[in-house]
C-alpha positions in Angstrom: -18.0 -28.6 13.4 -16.5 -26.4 10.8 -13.0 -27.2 10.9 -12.9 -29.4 7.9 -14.5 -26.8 6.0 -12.1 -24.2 7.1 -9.4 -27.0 6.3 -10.7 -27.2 3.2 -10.3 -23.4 2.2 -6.4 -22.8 4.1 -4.2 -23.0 1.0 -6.0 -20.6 -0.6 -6.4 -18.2 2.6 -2.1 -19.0 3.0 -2.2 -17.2 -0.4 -4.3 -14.1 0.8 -2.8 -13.9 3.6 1.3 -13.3 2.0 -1.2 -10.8 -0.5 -2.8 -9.1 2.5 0.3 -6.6 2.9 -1.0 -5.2 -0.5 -4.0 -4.5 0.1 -7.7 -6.3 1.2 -8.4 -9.4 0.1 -11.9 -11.3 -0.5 -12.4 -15.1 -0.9 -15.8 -16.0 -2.5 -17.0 -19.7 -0.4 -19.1 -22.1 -1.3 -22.0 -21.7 0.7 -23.0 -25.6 0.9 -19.9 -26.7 2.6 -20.7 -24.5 5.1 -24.8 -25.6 5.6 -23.3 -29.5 5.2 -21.0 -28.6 8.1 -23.8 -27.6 9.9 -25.7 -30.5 10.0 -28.8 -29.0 9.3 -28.8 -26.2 12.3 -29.9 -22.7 12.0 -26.6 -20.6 12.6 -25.2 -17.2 12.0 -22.6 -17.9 9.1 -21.2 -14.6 9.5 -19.0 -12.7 11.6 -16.9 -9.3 11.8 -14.0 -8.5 13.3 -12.0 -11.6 14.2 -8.3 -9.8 15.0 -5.6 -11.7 15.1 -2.9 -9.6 16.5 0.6 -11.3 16.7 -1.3 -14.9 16.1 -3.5 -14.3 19.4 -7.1 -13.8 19.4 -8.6 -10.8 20.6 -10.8 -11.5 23.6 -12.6 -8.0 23.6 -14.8 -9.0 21.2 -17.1 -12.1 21.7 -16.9 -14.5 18.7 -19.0 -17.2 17.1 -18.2 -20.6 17.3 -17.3 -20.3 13.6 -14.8 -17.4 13.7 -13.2 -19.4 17.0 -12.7 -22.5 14.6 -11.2 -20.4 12.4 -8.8 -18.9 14.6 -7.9 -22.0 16.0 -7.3 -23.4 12.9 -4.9 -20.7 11.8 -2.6 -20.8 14.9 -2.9 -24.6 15.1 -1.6 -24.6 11.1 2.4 -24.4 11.4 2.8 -22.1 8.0 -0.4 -19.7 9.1 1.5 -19.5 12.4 4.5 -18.4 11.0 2.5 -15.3 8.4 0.5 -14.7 11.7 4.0 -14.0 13.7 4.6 -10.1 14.4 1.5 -9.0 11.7 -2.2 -7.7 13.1 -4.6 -9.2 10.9 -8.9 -8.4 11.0 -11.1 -11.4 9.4 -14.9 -10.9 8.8 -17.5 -13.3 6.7 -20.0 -11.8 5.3 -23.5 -13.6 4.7 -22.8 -14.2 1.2 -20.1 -16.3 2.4 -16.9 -13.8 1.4 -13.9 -14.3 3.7 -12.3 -10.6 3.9 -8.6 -10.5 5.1 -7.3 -7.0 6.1 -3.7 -7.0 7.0 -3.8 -3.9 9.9 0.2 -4.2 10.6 1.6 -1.0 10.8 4.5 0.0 8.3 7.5 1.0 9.4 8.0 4.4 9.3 10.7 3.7 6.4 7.9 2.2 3.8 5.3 5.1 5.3 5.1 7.2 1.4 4.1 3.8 0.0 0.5 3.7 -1.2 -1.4 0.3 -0.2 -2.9 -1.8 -3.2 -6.3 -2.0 -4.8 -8.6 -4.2 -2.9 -8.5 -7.8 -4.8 -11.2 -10.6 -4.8 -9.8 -14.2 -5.4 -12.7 -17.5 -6.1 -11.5 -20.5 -4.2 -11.1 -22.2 -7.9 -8.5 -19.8 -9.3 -6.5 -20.0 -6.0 -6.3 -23.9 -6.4 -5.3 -23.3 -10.1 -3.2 -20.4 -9.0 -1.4 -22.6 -6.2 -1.1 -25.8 -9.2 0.6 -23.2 -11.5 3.3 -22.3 -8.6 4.5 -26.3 -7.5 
């Protein structure tokens, strides 16, 4: 149901994702593709703690419909697969529609003094222009 949607979003989430070793990242989404998806329906649009770890779901934690899309999208996607590889990752979406990607890896105990990044929040229009300025 929400797979085009999510399509529709996944260059921009490839970009927050390589960013995600920095620090937290936010994605503002429109929140008509989401109720068009829906077809009219009453549904939660939200959704906490979707962890990734080492491109596999977590199964302790019941999900939504939504977040399992999501998920399914991201390991079905050959590039997401390969950022996904070896990294623990924690997705929520709040109900304002803002995609939060933490990158939970832990750092080797070489990079350990290094202080993470300030938390950065990214519309999906300046990713598209960001992602037309890099071809």
């Amino acid at each position: 149901m929400f797979t085009q949607t999510w399509k529709k979003y996944l260059p921009v989430i490839v970009i927050l994702l390589k960013r995600s070793a920095s620090g937290v990242q936010t994605l503002s989404m429109n929140h008509t593709d989401f109720e068009r998806a829906a077809g009219g329906r009453k549904i939660k649009y939200s959704f906490s703690q979707l962890q990734l770890n080492k491109g596999r779901i977590n199964t302790e934690v019941k999900q939504l419909p939504l977040a399992k899309e999501f998920a399914v999208l991201l390991q079905e996607d050959e590039l997401t697969r390969k950022l996904l590889v070896g990294q623990y990752f924690e997705f929520s979406l709040s109900n304002d529609f803002h995609l939060t990607i933490k990158n939970n890896t832990p750092v080797p105990e070489a990079n350990s003094e290094t202080e993470p990044g300030e938390s950065n929040e990214i519309t999906a229009d300046e990713a598209a222009a960001e992602t037309v300025e890099s071809v």
